[in-house]
N, C-alpha and C positions, 0 to 999 in steps of 0.2 A: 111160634112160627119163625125161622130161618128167612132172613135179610137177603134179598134178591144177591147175586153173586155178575161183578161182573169181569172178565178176565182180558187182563190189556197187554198185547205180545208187543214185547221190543223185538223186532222182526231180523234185524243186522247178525247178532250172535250166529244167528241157525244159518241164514244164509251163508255168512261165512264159512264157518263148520261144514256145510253142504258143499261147499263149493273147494274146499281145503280135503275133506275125507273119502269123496266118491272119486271114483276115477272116472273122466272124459264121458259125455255122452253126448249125443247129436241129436236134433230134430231130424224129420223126414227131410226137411230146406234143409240140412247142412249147418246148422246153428247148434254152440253148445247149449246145455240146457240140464246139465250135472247139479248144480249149485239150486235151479229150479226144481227139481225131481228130488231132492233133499228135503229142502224144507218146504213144499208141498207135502212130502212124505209125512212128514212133524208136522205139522196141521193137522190132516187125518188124523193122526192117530193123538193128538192132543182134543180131538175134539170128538173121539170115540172114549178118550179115557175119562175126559173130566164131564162135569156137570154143568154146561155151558148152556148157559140162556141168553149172556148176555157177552159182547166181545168185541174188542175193538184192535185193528194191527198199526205198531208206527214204525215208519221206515225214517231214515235220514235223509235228507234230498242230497245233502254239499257236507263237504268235509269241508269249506274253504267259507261260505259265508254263514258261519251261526254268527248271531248277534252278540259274542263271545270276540268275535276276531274283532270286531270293533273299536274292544279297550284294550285287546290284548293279541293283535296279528298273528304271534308266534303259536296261539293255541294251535295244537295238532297239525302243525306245520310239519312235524318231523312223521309223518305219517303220508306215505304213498298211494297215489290215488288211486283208486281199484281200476284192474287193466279193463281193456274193452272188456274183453268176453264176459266181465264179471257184472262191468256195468250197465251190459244189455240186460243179462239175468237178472237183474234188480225190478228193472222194467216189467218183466214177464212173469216175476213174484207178486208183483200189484195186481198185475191182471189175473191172477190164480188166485189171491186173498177176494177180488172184491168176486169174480165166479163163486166162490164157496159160498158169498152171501156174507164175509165178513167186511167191515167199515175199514177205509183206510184212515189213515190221519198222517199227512207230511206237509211241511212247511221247509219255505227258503232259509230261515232266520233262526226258527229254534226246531233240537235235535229231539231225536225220539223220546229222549230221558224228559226233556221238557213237557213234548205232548203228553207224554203217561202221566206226569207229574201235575199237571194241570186236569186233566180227565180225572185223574185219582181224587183229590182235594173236591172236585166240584159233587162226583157220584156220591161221595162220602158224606158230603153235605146232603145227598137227597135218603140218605138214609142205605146205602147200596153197599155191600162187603167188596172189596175187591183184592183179586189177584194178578200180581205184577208179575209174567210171564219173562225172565231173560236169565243169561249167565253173567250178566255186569254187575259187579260188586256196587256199583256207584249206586243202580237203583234202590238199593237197599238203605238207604235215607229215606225212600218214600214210607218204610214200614210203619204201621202206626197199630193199636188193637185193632184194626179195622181195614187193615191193609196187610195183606202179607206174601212173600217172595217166593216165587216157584222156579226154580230151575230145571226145567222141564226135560232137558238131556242127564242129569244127574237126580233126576227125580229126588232131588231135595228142596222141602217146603221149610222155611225161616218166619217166624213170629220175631216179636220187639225179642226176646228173650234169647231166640234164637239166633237174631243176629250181634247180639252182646257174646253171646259165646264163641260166634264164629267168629266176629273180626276184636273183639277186645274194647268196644265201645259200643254206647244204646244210638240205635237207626240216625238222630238227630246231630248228633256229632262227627259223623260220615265225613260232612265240610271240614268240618276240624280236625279232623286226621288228614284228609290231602293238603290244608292249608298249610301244615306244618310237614310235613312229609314230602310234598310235591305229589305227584303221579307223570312217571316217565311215557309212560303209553297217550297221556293229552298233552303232553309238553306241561304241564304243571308243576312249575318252577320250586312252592312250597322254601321250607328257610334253608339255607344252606348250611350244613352240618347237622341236622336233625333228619335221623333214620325212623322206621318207624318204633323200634323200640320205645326210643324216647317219646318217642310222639305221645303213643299207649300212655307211658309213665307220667305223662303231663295230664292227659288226658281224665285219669283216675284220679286225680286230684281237682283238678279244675273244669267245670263244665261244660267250656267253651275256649273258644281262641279269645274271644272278648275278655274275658276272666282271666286269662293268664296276663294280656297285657294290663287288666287293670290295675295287676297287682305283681308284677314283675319282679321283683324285689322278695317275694317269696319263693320264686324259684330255687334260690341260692342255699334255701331252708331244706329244701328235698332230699331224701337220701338216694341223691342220684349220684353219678361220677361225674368228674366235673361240672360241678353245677353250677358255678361261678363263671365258667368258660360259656355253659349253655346260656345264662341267662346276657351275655354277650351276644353270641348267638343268634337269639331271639330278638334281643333289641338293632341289630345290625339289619336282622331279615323281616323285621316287622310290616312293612312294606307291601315284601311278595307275597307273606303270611296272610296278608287280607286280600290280594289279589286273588293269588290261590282258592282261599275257600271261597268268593265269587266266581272265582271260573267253575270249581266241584259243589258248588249248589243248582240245585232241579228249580228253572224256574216253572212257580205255578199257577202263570197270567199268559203263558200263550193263549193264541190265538184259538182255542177251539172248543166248543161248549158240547154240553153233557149234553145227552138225548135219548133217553131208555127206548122210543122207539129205532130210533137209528140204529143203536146196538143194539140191539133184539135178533137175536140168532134162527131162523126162522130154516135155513140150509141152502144150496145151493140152486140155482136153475139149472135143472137138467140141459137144455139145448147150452145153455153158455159153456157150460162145464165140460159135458163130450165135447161141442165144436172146439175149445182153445185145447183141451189135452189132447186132441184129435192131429193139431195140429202143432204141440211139442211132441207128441209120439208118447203119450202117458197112456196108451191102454191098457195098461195093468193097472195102475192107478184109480183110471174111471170106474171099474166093479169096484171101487172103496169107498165112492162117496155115499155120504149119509143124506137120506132121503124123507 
């Protein structure tokens, strides 16, 4: 018998997408509501395509207080706060996720990647499969046998296997490639002068960032180009090189506990569902939901 399945949406991607590829659309009030009509769109039919019993959505509340900025201010500092119009939308995608009858999950402190990353570790613990719903590379740490990546707009699903092939390292060393690499997109600093090439090439040899510092003095042994220079490098950026993979590690101690009945997909309440899309002007929409 097949292990309950449970499916946890990183909710930002689609909204984005939604809100970047549709062109302008209004409520009856005069409200955009483009980026909401999007990826309510992608719900539907995510949850006409897959096998969904069980499901949970995480949104970001703050780009500005994850528990991240705390040790490290400049996280995602170089990243612009979503204008109004977008940031109302956000609002009115919670109210459309919990109508459908799915679970929200947001917090001040820690980001979506966190809450999935905590939900995943605990369902897995009660014996639960799950699928990690996003287009963010980063989730893809969470992969485990028992966890695996759907990118539901490219409809490509990634196993441990799978994400060895797509990014050049296994799920767990995800940290340790932006450690050493940086990621420009969270402001993740990572060593300076290491691209990801090298990163990779360090990578395939040593298991972890922890590893390469243990033994640093191997570096020099590598048939890399400058490796002498690199192992400078490293000792210079050691530093950022542990910040980093702290900042691109999923923590899996937020705040929010597993509850098969909570996610239990059971569908939506018909009055909540026409009154709110009633009143974005989703009537085409409403003959889609699943009853």
């Amino acid at each position: 018998m097949d292990r309950p399945l449970l499916y946890l949406i990183d909710a930002l991607p689609y909204v984005f997408r939604a809100f970047f590829a549709i062109r302008e659309m209004y409520s009856p009030q005069g409200q955009p509501v483009h980026a909401v009509y999007g990826f309510t769109a992608f719900l539907l039919q995510l949850l006409r395509r897959e096998p969904v019993t069980h499901i949970g959505v995480a949104f970001d509340e703050s780009l500005t207080s994850s528990f991240r900025n705390a040790f490290f201010p400049a996280y995602k500092a170089n990243r612009a706060l979503p204008p109004p119009d977008l940031a109302w939308q956000l609002h009115c995608c919670q109210a459309v996720v919990r109508a459908l009858g799915l679970q929200v999950f947001v917090d001040q402190q820690y980001e979506a990647d966190d809450l999935i990353g905590t939900l995943a570790r605990q369902a897995t613990e009660h014996g639960m499969e799950v699928v990690v719903v996003s287009s963010d590379k980063d989730l893809m740490q969470l992969v485990t046998p028992q966890v695996t990546f759907y990118d539901a707009a490219k409809d490509r699903r990634l196993d441990v296997a799978g994400v060895r092939a797509h990014l050049g390292v296994r799920p767990e060393q995800i940290p340790d490639l932006l450690g050493l690499q940086g990621d420009a997109v969270d402001n993740i600093p990572g060593v300076k002068g290491v691209g990801t090439k090298t990163a990779l090439a360090l990578l395939q040899t040593f298991a972890s960032l922890e590893a390469i510092y243990t033994d640093l003095a191997r570096v020099e042994m590598l048939p890399l180009r400058n490796a002498k220079t690199l192992r400078q490098k490293l000792a210079a950026g050691r530093e950022a090189a542990f910040l980093s993979k702290r900042l691109a590690t999923i923590a899996l101690d937020a705040p929010v506990v597993y509850d098969p009945n909570i996610l239990r997909y059971y569908g939506g309440t018909t009055t909540a569902v026409t009154s709110l899309f009633e009143n974005l002007g989703f009537r085409r929409l409403s003959q889609q939901i699943m009853r």
